[in-house]
N, C-alpha and C positions, 0 to 999 in steps of 0.2 A: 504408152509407146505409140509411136507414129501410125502403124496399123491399126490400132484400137481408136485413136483419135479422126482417123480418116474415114472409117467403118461407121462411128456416131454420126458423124457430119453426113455420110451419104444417106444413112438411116431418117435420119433428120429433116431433109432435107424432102425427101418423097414423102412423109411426112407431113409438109405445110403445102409442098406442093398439090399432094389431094385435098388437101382441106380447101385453098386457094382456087381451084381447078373446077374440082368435082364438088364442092360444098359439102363434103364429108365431114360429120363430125371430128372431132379431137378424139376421141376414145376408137371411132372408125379408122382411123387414118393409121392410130400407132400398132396395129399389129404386122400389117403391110411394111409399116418403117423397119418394125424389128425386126420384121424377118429380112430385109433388107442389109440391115448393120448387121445381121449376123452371117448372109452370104460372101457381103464383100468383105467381113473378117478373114474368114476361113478361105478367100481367096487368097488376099495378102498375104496372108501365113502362107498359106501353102506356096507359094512365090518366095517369098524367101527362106523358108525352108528348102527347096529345090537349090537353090542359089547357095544356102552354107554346105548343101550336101554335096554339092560338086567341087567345092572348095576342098574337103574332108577329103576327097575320093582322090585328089592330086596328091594330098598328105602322106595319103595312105601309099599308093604308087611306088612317092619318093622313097617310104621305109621299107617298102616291101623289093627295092631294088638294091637295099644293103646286101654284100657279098664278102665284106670283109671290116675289122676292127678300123680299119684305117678311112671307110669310105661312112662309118659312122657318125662319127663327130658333124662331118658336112652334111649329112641327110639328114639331122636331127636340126641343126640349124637351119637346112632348108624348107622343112617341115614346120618349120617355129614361124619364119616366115609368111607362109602360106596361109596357116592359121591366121596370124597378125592382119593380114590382109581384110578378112571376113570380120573385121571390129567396127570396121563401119556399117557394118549394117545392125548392129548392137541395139541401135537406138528403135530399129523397127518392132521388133517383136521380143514378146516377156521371153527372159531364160535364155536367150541368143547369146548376150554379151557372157554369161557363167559357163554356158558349153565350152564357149570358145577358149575363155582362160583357161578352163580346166584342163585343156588340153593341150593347152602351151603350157600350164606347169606341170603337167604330166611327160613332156617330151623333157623342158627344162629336169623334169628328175632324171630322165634317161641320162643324161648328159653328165649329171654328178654336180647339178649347179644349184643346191636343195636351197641354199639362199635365194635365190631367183623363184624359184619355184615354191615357194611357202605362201606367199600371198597370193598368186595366182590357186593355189589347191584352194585356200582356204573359203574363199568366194564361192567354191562349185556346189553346187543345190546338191542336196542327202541324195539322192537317187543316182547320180554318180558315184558308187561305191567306189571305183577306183580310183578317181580324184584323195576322195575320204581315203583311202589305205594308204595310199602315197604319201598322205599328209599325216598318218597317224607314224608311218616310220620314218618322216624328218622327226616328231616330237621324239621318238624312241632313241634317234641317233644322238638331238640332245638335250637327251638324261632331261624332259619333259613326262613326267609320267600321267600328270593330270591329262592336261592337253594331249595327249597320246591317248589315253582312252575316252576323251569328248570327240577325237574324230572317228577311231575305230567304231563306235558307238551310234556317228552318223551313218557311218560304213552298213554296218549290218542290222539297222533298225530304219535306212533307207533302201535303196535299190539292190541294197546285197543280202537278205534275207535269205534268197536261195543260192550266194554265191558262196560256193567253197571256202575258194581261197580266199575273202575277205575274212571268214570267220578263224581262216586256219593263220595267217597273220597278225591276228587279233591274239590271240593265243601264243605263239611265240614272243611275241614280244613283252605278254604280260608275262610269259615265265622265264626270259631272259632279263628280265627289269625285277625281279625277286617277289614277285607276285604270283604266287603259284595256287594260292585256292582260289584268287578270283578266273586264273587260267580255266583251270576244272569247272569252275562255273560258267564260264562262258563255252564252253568246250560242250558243255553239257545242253545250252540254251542252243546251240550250232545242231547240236543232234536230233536237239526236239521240232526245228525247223528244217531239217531235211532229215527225214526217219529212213530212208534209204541209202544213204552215202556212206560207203564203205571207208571212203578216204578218213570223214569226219569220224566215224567211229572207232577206226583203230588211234587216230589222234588223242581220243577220248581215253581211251584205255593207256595209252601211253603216260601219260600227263596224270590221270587216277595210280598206278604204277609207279610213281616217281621215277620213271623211265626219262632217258634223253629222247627231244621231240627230232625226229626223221621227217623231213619235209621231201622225200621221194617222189612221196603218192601228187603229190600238187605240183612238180614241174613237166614241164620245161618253165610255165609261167611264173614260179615260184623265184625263180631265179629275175625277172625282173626287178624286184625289188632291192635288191642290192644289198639283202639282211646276210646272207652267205652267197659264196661262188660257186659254178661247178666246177666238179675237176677238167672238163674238157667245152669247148665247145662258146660260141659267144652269146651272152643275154639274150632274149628274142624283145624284137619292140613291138612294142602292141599299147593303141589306147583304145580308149572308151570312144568310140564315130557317132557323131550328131546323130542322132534320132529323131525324126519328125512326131510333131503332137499333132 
């Protein structure tokens, strides 16, 4: 990437210049260099880092000024835009260009446009859980059960380890797809990695019970996913917001 490329060459570059200058050894010269390339990295980055985060933070703005069903449709398309915007800068820095899709197919699922939004999720790096769960219930909608559990899979063995609702997701969908002991089993792996979560344990129990699974305890956000509705009330939107490395 352009930063990392820029970073060697300045590294480099002081480098031959102390050698050429000051008569420094080769072996003299290169720790001065590296530490050089690895200032001006973490500068670049951190530059455009700042630069996708304020792109994010107008996203966020646009969805957080939703007030009714009707001013949805446009705030999620305004929102997709904004995002789209920040693809140019893709090329500077690792992982830039997969946040950003992630997050245009994460808006594109809000939208109900999961064909649009399937290759965009698919691209997002494991530590985006939410990416991964989105994409794990387009496979769920169609009747993919592999592929449904390769992304849930990424979901909560990357970024979502201690997220609830990725694991409680995971589980619904395996036991609405007639997969009911791998349910329990992962119900079971959800409890071993957060030993305090009430939510995951009654889920546990339910599911061990041959009980119908109640997804109460996990919304409002529960309901983003568009696996059930509530009786009242509209989706909330929420995605995953760039994170600086």
């Amino acid at each position: 990437m352009i930063n990392l490329i820029l970073s060697i060459v300045a590294g480099a570059l002081v480098t031959v210049l102390l050698h050429a200058i000051f008569g420094f050894g080769w072996i003299a010269c290169v720790l001065p260099g590296s530490l050089v390339m690895v200032a001006v990295y973490l500068l670049l980055a951190r530059r455009i880092a700042t630069q996708v985060q304020a792109i994010a933070e107008q996203a966020q703005v646009v969805l957080q000024g939703i007030r009714s069903e009707k001013e949805r449709g446009a705030a999620l398309d305004k929102a997709i835009t904004i995002f789209q915007s920040a693809l140019k800068l893709a090329n500077w820095q690792f992982f830039i260009g997969s946040e950003i899709q992630a997050n245009v197919g994460m808006l594109q699922y809000m939208k109900g446009d999961y064909a649009a939004a399937k290759p965009h999720l698919a691209g997002a790096i494991s530590r985006n859980w939410m990416a991964k769960s989105y994409l794990g219930c387009i496979h769920y909608m169609g009747k993919e059960p592999e592929p449904m559990k390769s992304a849930f899979e990424d979901a909560v063995t990357g970024g979502g380890k201690k997220e609830p609702l990725a694991w409680a997701a995971y589980c619904w969908c395996l036991e609405n797809t007639k997969q009911h002991d791998a349910a329990v089993a992962v119900a079971s792996r959800a409890v071993a990695e957060n030993p305090s979560d009430e939510k995951l344990k009654k889920l546990q129990n339910q599911l061990q019970n041959g009980k119908r699974l109640k997804m109460d305890p996990f919304t409002p956000n529960w309901w983003q996913f568009g696996l059930e509705q509530p009786a009242t009330a509209m989706p909330q939107v929420r995605f995953q917001r760039y994170r600086r490395r």
